[in-house]
C-alpha positions as CSV (number, residue, x, y, z in Angstrom):
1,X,-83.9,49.2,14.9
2,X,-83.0,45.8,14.2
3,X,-80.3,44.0,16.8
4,X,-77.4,42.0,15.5
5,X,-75.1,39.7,16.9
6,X,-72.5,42.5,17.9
7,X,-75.4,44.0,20.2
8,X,-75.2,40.5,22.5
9,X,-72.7,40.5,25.5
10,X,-73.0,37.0,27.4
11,X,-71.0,35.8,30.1
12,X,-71.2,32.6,32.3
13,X,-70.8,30.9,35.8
14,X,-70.5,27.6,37.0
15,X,-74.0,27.4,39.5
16,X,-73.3,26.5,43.6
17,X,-76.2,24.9,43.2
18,X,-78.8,23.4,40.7
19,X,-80.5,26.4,39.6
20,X,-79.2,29.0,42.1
21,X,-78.4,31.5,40.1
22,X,-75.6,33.7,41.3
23,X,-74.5,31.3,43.9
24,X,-77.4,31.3,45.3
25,X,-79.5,28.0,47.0
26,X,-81.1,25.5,44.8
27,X,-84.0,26.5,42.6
28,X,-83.2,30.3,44.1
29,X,-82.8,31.6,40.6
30,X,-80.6,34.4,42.0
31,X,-79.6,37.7,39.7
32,X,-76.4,38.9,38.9
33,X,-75.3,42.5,40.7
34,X,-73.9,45.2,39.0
35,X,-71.0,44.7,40.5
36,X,-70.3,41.0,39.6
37,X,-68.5,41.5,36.9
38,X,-65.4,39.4,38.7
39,X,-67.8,36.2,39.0
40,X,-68.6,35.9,35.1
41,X,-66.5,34.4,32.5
42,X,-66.4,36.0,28.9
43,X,-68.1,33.4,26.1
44,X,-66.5,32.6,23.1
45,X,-66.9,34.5,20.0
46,X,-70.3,33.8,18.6
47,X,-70.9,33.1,15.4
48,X,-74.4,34.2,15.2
49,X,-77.4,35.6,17.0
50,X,-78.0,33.5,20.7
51,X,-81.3,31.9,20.3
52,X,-82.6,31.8,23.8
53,X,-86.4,29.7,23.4
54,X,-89.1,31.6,25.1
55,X,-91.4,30.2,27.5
56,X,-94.7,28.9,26.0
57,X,-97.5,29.2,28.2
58,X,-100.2,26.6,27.9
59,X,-103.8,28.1,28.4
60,X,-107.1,26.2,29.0
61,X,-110.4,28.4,27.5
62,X,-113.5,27.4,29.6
63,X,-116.8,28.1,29.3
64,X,-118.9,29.2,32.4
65,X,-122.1,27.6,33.6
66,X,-124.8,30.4,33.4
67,X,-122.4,32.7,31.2
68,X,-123.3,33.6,27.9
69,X,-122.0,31.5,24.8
70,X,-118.9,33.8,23.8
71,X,-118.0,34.3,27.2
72,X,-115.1,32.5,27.9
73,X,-112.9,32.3,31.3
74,X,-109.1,31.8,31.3
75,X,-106.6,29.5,32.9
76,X,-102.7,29.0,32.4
77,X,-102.6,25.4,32.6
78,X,-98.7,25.3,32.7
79,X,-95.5,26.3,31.2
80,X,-93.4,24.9,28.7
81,X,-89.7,25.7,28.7
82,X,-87.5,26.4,25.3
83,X,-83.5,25.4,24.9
84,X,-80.5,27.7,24.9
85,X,-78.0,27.1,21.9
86,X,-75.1,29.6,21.0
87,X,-73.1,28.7,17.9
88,X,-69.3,30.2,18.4
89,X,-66.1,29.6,17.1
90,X,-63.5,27.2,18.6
91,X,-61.3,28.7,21.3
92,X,-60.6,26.3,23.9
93,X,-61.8,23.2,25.4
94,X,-64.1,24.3,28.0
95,X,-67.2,23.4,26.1
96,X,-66.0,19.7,24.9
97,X,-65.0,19.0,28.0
98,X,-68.5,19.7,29.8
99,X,-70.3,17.8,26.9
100,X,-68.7,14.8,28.1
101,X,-68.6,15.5,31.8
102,X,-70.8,13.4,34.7
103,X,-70.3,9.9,33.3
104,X,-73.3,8.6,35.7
105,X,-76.4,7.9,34.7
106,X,-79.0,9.8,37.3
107,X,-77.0,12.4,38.2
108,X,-77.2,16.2,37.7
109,X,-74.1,17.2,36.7
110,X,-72.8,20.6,36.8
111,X,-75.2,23.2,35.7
112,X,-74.3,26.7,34.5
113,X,-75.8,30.1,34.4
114,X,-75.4,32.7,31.6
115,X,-75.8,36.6,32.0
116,X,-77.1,37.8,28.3
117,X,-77.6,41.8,28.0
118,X,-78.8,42.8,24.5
119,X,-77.7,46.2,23.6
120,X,-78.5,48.5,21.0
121,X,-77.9,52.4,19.9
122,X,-80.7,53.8,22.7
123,X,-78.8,51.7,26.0
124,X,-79.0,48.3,26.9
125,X,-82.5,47.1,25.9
126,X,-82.9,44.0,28.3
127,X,-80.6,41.8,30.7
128,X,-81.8,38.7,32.4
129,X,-79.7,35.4,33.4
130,X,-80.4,31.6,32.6
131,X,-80.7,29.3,35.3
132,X,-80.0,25.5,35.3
133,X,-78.6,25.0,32.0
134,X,-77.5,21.7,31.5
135,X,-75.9,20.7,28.1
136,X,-78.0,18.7,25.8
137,X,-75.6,18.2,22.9
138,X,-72.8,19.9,21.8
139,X,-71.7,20.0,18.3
140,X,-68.0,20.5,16.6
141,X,-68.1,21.4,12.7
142,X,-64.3,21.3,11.0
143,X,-64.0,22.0,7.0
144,X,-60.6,22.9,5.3
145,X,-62.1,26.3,4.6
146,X,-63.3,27.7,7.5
147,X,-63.3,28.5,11.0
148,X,-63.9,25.3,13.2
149,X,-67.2,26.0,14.5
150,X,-68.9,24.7,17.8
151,X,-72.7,24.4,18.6
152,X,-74.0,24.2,21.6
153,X,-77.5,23.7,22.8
154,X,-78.6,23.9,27.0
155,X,-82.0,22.5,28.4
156,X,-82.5,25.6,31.2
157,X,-84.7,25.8,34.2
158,X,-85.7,29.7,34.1
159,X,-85.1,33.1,33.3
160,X,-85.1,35.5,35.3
161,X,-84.8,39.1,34.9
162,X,-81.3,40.9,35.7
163,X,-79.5,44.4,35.6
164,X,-76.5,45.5,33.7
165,X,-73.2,44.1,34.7
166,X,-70.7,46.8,35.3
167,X,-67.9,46.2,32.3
168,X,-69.2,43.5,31.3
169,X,-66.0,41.0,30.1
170,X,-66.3,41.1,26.0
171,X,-66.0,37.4,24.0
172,X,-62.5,35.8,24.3
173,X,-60.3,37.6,22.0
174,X,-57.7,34.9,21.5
175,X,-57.1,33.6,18.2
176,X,-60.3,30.9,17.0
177,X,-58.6,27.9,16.1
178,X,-58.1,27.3,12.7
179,X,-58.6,24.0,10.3
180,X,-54.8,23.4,10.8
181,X,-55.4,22.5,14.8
182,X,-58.0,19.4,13.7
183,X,-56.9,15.9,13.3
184,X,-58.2,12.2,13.3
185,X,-56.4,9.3,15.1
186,X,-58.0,5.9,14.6
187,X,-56.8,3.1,15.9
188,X,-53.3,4.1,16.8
189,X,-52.9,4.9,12.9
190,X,-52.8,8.4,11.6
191,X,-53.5,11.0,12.1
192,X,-55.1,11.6,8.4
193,X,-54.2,14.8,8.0
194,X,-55.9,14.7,4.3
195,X,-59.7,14.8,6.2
196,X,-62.3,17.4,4.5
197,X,-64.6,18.0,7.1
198,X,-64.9,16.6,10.9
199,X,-68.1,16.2,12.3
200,X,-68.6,15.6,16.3
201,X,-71.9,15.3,18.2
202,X,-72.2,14.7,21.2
203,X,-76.0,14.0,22.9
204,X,-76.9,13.8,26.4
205,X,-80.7,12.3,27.0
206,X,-81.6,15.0,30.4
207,X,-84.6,14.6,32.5
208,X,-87.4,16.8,31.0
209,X,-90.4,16.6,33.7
210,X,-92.6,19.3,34.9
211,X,-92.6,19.8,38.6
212,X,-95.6,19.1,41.2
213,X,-95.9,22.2,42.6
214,X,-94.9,24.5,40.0
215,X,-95.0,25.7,36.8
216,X,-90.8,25.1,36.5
217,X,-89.5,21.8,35.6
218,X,-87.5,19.2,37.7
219,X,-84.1,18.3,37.9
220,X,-82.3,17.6,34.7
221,X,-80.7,14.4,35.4
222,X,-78.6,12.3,32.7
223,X,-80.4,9.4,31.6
224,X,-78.4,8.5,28.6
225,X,-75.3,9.5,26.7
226,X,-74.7,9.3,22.5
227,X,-71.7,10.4,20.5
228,X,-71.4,10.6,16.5
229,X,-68.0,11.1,14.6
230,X,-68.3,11.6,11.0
231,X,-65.3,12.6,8.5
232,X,-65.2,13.0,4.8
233,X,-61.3,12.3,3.3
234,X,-59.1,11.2,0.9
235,X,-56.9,8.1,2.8
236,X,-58.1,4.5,1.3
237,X,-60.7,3.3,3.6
238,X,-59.0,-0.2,4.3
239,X,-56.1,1.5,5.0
240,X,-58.1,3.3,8.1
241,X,-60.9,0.4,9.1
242,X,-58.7,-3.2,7.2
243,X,-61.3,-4.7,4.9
244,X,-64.7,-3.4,6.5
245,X,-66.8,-4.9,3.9
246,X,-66.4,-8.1,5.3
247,X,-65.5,-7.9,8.7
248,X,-67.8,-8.2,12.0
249,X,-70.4,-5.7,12.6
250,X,-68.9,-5.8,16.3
251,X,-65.3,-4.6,15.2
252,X,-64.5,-1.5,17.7
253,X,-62.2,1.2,16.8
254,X,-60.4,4.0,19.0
255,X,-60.9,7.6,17.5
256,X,-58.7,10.5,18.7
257,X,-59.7,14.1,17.5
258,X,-57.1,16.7,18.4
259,X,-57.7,20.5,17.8
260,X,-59.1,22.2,20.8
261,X,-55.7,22.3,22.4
262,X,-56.7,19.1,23.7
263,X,-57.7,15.9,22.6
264,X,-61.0,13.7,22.4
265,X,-60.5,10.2,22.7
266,X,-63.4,7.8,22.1
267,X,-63.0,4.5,22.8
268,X,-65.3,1.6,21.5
269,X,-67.0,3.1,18.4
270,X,-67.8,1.4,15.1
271,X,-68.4,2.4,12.0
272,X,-72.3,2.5,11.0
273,X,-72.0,3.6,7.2
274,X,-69.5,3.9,4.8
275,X,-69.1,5.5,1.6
276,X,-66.6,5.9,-1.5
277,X,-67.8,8.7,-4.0
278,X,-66.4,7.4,-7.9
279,X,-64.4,9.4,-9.4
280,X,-65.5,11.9,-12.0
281,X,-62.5,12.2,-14.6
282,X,-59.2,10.6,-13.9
283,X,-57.5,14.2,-12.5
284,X,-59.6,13.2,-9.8
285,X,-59.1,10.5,-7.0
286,X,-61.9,8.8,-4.8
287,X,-63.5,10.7,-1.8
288,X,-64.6,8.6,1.4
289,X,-67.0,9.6,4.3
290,X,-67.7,7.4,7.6
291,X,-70.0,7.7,10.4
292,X,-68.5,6.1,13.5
293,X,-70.9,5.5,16.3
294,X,-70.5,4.3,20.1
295,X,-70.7,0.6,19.9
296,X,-70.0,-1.3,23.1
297,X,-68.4,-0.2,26.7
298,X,-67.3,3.2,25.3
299,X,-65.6,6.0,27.3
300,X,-64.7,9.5,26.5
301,X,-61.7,11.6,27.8
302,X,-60.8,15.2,26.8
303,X,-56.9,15.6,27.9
């Protein structure tokens, strides 16, 4: 039988501790219980299968002193761990929120565990949880046709086998925010409420080191942090930026994006490209895109 996305139930839980699991100590990697249902959090409504990356083990092939020639002997050298990315629509502003949360350099941050049970017509086919998933980057995607959608992608530490969850929370069955909720602010000026598409990425450089010791990896600490706005519109591009053709590469702008039921506000950011599409008949009128990028002692607040 083939498995589709309404077979996936996942749930989540902020971790005690770096890879605890169900609150347990660090690196414990502890299982959910079937009765835990009142610890877990129902995830968004997903708008395609979860891809959960599969551990790759590395193996050495050796041949043996005084074994024959196609004899060969086997060792697992070490493990290399995939990502965790769930693509869902907008219904909050949980996950925006913990893109841009621990600000310092060096530190962990808060780290999540997800319970996943795939199901299918014969039972449940498999359960297990994910352990010390830290967010890599996190994506928002706004047109004027469809439902805001938002990706999100996890570095994890392990999985770990698990049982079913009695009732099991379902996704969130709130109303997905629609195009309608999304705006632009820059600069105090605004909002442009004639924008096509918002893009938002958001990319956290983590720690990816194997451990001494074992096969898992360390700690993923933040090292770095990126952010990306790009928007395609209608609004006169020196009416949003003043005159950017000539202006100093250094010029910062402030870029509010509403729509979560909340607010982004990214301070510091400049715009690294700029383009104004001509126009094909005169029933038409000019279309702009910009990429804004963090560009000096930036900050971002979700409120």
């Amino acid at each position: 039988m083939v498995l589709t996305v309404k077979d996936y139930k996942i749930a989540y839980d902020i971790e005690a501790n770096y890879a605890g699991g169900n609150a347990g100590i660090e690196y414990a990697q502890t299982p959910f219980g079937a009765g835990d249902v009142a610890l877990l959090t129902a995830g968004s409504y997903p708008v395609d299968s979860i891809k959960v990356g599969k551990y790759v083990y590395e193996r050495e092939q050796m041949n043996g002193i005084g074994v024959a020639a196609e004899t060969k002997v086997n060792f697992t050298k070490g493990v290399e761990y995939g990502e965790f990315t769930i693509t869902q629509y907008v219904q909050n502003a949980i996950w925006i929120t913990a893109a841009i949360a621990n600000e310092t350099a060096g530190t962990i941050g808060t780290s999540y565990v997800f319970h996943v049970e795939k199901m299918g017509k014969l039972g449940v086919l498999a359960y297990f949880d994910i352990c010390g998933c830290n967010m890599k980057e996190y994506k928002l995607d706004v047109t004027n046709k469809e439902y805001p959608k938002e990706t999100i992608t996890f570095m994890y530490y392990s999985i770990v086998e698990s049982v079913a969850v009695t009732n099991l929370p379902s996704v969130l069955s709130t109303q997905p925010k629609i195009p309608k909720d999304f705006s632009v602010n820059i600069d105090a000026a605004g909002p442009y409420t004639d924008a096509k598409t918002i893009g938002i990425t958001i990319t956290n450089e983590l720690l990816d080191e194997p451990a001494m010791g074992a096969y898992t990896r360390v700690k993923s600490v933040l090292i770095s942090r990126d952010a990306e706005i790009t928007m395609d519109y209608l609004t006169d591009v020196g009416s949003i930026y003043g005159d950017t053709i000539i202006e100093a590469a250094d010029i910062t702008h402030s870029v509010v994006v509403a729509g979560w039921g909340s607010a982004l506000t990214v301070t510091a950011m400049v715009v690294t490209e700029e383009n104004i599409e001509d126009m094909p008949d005169t029933k038409a009128v000019d279309e702009m895109s910009s990429t804004l990028k963090l560009g000096g002692t930036s900050t971002l607040t979700v409120a």
